[in-house]
N, C-alpha and C positions, 0 to 999 in steps of 0.2 A: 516564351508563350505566356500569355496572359491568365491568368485565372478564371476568371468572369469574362474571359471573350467569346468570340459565337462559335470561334473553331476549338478554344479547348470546350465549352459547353457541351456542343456535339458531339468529340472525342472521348471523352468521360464518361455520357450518355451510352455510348455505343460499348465502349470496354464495359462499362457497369453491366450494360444486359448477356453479354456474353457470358463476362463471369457468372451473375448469376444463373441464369438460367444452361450453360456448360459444365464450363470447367469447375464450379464448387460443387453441384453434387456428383460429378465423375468423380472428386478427388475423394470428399465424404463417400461414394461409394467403394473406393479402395480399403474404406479401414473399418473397425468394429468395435467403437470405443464409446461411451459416453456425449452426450449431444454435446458438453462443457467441451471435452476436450477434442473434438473431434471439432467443433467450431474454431476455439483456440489454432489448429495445427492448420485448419484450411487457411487463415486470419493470415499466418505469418507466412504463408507462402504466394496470396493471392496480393498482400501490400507490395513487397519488392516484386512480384512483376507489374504493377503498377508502375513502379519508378522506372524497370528495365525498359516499358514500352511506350512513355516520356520520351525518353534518352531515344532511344533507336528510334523513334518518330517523329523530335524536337524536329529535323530539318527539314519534314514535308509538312509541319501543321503552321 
């Protein structure tokens, strides 16, 4: 998959608004920590599924 093609642009697009507006403040609402590290912990969880959903989507995009 391309970087700057029209299907990853889309793909990237669509996982970004998810995450944002889902899965990061569900995950930030799980915990009770400082906005540093409570960014930090969402950070390193919300990159590798990034990558996982690359991979397991490589063969339909």
């Amino acid at each position: 998959m391309k970087l700057f093609s029209t299907k990853s642009i889309i793909f990237y697009g669509i996982l970004g608004t998810i995450t944002a507006f889902i899965i990061a403040p569900f995950i930030r609402s799980l915990m009770d920590f400082s906005v540093t590290t409570e960014l930090l912990i969402t950070t390193s969880i919300i990159i590798p599924m990034y990558a996982i959903a690359t991979r397991l989507l490589k063969k339909y995009l």
